[in-house]
C-alpha positions as CSV (number, residue, x, y, z in Angstrom):
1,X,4.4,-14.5,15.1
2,X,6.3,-14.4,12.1
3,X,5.5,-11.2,9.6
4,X,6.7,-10.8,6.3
5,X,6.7,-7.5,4.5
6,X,7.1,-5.9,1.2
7,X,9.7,-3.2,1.9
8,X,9.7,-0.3,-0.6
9,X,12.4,0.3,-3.8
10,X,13.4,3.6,-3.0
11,X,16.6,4.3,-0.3
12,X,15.2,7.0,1.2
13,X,11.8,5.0,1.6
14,X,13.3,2.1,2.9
15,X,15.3,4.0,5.4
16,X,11.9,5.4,6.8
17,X,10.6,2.1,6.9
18,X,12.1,1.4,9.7
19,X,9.5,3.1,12.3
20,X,7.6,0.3,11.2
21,X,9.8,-2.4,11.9
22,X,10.4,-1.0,15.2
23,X,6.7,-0.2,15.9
24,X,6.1,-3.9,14.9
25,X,8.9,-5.4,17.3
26,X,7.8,-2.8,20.3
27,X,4.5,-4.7,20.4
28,X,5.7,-8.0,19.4
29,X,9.1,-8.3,20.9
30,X,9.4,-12.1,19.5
31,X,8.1,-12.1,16.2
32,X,10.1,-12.6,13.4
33,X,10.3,-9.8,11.0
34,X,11.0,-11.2,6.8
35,X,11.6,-7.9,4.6
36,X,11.3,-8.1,0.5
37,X,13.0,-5.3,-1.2
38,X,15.2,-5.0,-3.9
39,X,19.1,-5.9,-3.6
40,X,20.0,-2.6,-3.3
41,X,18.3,-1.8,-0.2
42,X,18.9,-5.0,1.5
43,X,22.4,-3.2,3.0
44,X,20.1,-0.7,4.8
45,X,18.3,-3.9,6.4
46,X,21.1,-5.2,7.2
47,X,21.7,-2.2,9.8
48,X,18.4,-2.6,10.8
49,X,18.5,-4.7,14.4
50,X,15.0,-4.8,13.9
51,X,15.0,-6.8,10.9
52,X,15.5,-10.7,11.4
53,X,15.9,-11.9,7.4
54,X,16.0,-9.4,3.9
55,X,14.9,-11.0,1.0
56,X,16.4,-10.1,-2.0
57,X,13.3,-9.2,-4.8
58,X,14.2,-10.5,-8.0
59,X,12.1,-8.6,-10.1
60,X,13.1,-5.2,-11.2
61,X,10.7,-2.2,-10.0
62,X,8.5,-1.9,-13.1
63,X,8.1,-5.9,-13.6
64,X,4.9,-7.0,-13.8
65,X,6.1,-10.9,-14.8
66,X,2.3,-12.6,-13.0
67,X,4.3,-16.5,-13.3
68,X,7.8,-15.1,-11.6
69,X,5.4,-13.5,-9.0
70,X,3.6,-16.5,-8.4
71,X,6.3,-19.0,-7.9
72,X,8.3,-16.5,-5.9
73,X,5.1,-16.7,-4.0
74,X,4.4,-19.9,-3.5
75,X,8.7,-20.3,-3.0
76,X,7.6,-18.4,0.6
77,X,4.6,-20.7,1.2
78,X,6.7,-22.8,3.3
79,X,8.0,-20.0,5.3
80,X,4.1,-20.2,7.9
81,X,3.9,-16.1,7.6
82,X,1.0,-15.5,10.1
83,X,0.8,-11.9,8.5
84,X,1.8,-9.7,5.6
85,X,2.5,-6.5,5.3
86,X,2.3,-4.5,2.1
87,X,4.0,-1.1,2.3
88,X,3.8,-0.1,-1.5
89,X,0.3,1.2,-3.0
90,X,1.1,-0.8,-6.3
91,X,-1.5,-3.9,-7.5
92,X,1.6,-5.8,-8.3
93,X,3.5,-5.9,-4.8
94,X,0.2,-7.0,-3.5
95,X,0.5,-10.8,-4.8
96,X,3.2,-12.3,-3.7
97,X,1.9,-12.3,-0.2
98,X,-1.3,-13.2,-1.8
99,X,0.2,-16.3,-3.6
100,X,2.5,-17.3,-0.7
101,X,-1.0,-17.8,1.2
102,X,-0.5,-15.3,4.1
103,X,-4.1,-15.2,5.2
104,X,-3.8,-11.3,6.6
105,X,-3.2,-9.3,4.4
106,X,-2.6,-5.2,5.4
107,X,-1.8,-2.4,3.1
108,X,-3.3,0.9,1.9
109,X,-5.6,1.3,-0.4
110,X,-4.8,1.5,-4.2
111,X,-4.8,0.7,-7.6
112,X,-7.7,-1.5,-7.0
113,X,-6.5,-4.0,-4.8
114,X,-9.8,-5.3,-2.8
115,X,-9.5,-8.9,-2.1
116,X,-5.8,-9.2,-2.7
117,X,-6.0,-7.3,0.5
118,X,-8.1,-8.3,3.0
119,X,-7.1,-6.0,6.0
120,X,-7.0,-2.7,3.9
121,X,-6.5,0.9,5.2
122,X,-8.1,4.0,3.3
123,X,-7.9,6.9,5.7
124,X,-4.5,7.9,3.7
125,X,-5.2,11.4,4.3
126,X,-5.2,11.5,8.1
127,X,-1.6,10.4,8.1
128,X,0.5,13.7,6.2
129,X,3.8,12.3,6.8
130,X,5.0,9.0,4.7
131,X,6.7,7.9,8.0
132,X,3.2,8.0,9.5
133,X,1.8,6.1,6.8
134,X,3.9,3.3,7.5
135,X,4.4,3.2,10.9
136,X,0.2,3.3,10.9
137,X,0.2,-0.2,9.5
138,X,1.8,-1.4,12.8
139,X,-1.2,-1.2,14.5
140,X,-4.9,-2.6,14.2
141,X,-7.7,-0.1,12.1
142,X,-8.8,1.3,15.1
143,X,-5.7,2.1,16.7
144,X,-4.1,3.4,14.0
145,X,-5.0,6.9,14.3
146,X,-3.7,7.0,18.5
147,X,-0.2,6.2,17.2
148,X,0.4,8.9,14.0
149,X,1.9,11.7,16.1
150,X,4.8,12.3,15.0
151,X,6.9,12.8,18.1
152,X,5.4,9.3,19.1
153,X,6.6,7.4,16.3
154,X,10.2,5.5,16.5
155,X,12.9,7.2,14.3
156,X,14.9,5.5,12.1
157,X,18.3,4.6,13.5
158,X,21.1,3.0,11.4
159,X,23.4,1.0,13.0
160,X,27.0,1.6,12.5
161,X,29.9,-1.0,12.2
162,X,33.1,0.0,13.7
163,X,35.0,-2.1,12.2
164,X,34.4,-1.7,8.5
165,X,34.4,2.1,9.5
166,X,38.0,2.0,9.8
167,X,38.6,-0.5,7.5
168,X,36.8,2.0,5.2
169,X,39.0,4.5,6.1
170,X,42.3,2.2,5.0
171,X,40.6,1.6,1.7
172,X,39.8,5.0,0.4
173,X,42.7,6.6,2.5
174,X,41.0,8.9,4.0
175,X,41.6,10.2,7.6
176,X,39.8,12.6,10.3
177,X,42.9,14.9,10.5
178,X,40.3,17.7,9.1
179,X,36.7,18.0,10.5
180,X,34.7,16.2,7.6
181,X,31.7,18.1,6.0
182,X,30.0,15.7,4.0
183,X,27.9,16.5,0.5
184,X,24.8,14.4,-0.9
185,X,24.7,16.5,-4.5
186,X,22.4,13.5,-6.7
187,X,19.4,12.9,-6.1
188,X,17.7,9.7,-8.0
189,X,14.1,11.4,-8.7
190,X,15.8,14.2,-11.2
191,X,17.2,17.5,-11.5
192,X,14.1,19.3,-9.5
193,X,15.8,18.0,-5.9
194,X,19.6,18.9,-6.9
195,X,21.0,22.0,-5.3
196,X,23.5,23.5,-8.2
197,X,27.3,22.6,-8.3
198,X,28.2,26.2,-8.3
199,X,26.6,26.4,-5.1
200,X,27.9,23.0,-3.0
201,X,31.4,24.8,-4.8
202,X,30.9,28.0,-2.5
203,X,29.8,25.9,0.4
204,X,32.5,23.3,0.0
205,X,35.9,26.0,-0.4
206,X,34.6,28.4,2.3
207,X,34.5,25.3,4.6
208,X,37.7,24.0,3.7
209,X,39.2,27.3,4.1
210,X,37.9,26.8,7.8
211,X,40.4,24.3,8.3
212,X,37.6,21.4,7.1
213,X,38.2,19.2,4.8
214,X,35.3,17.8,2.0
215,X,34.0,14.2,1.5
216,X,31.4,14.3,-1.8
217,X,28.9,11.2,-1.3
218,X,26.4,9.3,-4.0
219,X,26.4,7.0,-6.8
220,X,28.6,6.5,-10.1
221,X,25.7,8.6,-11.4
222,X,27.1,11.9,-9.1
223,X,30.1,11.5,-10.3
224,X,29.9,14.6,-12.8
225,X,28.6,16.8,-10.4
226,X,31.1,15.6,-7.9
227,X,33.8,16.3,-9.9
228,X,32.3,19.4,-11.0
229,X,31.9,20.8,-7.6
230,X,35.8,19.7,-7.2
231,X,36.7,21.4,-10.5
232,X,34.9,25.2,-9.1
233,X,37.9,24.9,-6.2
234,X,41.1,26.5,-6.2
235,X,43.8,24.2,-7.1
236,X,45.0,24.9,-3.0
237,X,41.9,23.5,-2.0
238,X,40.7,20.5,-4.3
239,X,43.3,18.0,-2.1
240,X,40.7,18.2,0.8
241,X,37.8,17.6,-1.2
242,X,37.4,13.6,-1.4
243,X,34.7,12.1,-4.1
244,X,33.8,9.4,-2.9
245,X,30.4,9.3,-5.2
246,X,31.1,5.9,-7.4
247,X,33.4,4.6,-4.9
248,X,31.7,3.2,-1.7
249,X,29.2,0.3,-0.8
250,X,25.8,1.5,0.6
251,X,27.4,-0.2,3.9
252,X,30.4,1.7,3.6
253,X,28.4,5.5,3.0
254,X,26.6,4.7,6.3
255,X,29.3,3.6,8.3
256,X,31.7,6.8,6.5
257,X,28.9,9.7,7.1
258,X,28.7,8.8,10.6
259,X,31.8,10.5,11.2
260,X,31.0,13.6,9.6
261,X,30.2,16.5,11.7
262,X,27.6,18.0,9.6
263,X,26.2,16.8,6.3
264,X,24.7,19.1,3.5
265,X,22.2,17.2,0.8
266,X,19.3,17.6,-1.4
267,X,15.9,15.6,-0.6
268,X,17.3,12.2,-0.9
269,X,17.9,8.8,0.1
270,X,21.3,9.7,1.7
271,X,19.7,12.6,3.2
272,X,17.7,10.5,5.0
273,X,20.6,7.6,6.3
274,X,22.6,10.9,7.4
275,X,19.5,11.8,9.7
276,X,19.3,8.1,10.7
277,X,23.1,7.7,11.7
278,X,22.4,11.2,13.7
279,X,24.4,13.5,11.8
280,X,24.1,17.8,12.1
281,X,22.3,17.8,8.8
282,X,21.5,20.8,6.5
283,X,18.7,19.1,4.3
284,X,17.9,21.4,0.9
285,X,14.6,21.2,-0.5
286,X,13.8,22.1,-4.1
287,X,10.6,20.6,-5.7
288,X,9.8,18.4,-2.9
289,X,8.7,19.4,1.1
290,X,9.8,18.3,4.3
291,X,5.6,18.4,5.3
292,X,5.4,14.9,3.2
293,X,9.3,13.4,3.7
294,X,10.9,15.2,6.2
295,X,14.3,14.0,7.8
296,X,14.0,12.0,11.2
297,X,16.7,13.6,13.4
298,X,16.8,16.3,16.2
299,X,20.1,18.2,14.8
300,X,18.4,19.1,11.3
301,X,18.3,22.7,9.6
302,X,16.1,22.5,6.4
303,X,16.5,24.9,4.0
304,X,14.5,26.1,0.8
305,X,13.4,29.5,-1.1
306,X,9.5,30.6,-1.1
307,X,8.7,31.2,-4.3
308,X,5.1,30.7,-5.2
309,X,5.5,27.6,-7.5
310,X,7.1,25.6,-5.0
311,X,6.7,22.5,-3.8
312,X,5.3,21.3,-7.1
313,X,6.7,17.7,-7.0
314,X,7.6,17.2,-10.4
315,X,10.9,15.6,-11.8
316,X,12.1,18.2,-13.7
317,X,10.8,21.9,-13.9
318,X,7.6,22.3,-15.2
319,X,8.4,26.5,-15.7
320,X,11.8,25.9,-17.0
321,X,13.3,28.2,-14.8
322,X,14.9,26.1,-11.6
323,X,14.4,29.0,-9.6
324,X,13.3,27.1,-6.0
325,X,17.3,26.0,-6.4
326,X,18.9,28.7,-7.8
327,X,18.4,31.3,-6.3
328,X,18.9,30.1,-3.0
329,X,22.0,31.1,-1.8
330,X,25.0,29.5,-0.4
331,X,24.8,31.8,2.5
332,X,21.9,30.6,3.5
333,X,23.3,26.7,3.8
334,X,26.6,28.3,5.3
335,X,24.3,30.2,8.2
336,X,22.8,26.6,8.6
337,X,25.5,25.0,9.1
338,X,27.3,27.6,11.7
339,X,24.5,27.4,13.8
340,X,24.3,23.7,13.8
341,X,27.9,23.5,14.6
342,X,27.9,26.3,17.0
343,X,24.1,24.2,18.8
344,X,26.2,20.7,18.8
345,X,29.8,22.0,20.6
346,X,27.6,23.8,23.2
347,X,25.6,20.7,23.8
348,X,28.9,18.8,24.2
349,X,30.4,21.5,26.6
350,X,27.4,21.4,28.5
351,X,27.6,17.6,28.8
């Protein structure tokens, strides 16, 4: 059997997509799995075993372009896919597979895609969890609903190259002299999932003044905050507080946050490839809730304040006020941390 499947755009997404390709290869240990997603996810595919080709999706994420869609489609014709799988709910991503002739066609219901889909799923609400919703489309209709359980489903799980670990290590001369305790500040869906600098600041010296030392993760976009959170340290403290936001290939941040023993970050894509690489993770929620996108790891402490308004899922603040971030403390993310720590070196000890 060869499948091909139309990954999703986001990191985090992608990185949860994974129970699916594993669901697929448990029951069909020879097919060959083709992923499309966009060039910046194709390194997490790479580190999927699961995962036999990535194809690089030329169009950007809000491209309609119907003539690019259909060439690129009937490009894949040739390929012989036996079955497609659609895992975003957008019209568009439904016809390439469509115009590459793949004659099943399996995806979730929305924005009015009858026909372009032809085995189509609409119970969406019986599966909570995103990771459910994707693993689901593993299986046949009517099996679908025996294999949501979450403790069923396959977790994600990265895997890490030795080699360019330590090669990683040359490059941005950094060492393990210093426990690491790694920080994910960004967060691509906007200012409602970022934890404040001030606070990563407190968590980040009291840390190093444990005899840690501070590696900041994320994107040339973090690069502010990173240096922000940098700038809040005493000048004693700031030379074990590495940014390495701007600096790193999505290969080398997975193969880098291995090593850390625990990992702080807001509701994001790396929050989500430190669960997968099975890091001690502290995982801070503002806007968003771990009932919908929760990290897939054993060793996780999730964090967030009560207040009434929250989750509200929005982008930025609809209230103006920020308070679901605020005014949760760093003491809160330090207790997290101590007790995942303390959890891990008893479970080694016992070993």
């Amino acid at each position: 059997m060869k499948i091909f499947i139309v990954g999703p755009s986001w990191v985090g997404d992608m990185v949860m997509s994974q129970s699916l390709y594993i669901s697929l290869k448990q029951q069909h240990p020879n097919a060959e799995l083709h992923v499309m997603a966009p060039a910046w996810c194709c390194a997490l595919l790479e580190r999927m075993p699961q995962v036999d080709k990535a194809i690089v999706m030329p169009l950007g994420h809000g491209d309609f372009k119907l003539g690019e869609r259909f060439r690129l489609g009937r490009s894949l014709a040739s390929e012989g896919y036996d079955w497609a799988i659609i895992q975003p709910n957008s019209l568009k991503s439904a016809l390439i597979p469509l115009f590459a002739g793949i004659k099943k066609r399996t995806g979730w219901k929305g924005e009015s895609r009858y026909g372009l889909l032809n085995d189509l799923r609409s119970n969406k609400t019986d599966f909570p969890l995103m990771v459910e919703r994707y693993a689901a489309l593993a299986y046949p209709k009517a099996l679908m609903k025996d294999h949501h359980c979450i403790s069923e489903i396959p977790w994600p799980a990265l895997r890490i190259d030795q080699d360019d670990q330590q090669q990683a290590l040359v490059e941005l001369k950094l060492d393990q002299t210093r426990p690491i305790v790694s920080l994910c500040p960004g967060a691509e869906f906007g200012p409602s999932k970022r934890w404040p600098e001030q606070h990563y600041a407190d968590v980040a010296k009291h840390q190093i003044e444990q005899g840690k030392q501070v590696w900041i993760f994320g994107s040339a976009k973090d690069i502010p905050v990173a240096e922000a959170i940098r700038a809040y340290l005493p000048a004693p403290l700031q030379a074990h507080c590495h940014i390495l936001a701007g600096k790193t290939s999505l290969h080398q941040a997975i193969d880098l946050m291995a090593l850390s023993a625990v990992v702080v970050s807001n509701d994001s894509g790396l929050m989500h490839i430190a669960a997968a690489v099975n890091c001690p993770l502290v995982a801070i929620y503002g806007s968003t809730s771990p009932k919908y996108t929760p990290p897939l790891a054993e060793k996780v402490a999730i964090v967030h304040t009560d207040i009434e308004c929250r989750p509200c899922f929005k982008r930025e603040c609809p209230l103006g006020h920020l308070k679901c971030l605020k005014e949760l403390p760093a003491e809160k993310v330090l207790t997290a941390i101590k007790q995942l720590i303390t959890s891990e070196h008893l479970i080694a000890t016992s070993r």
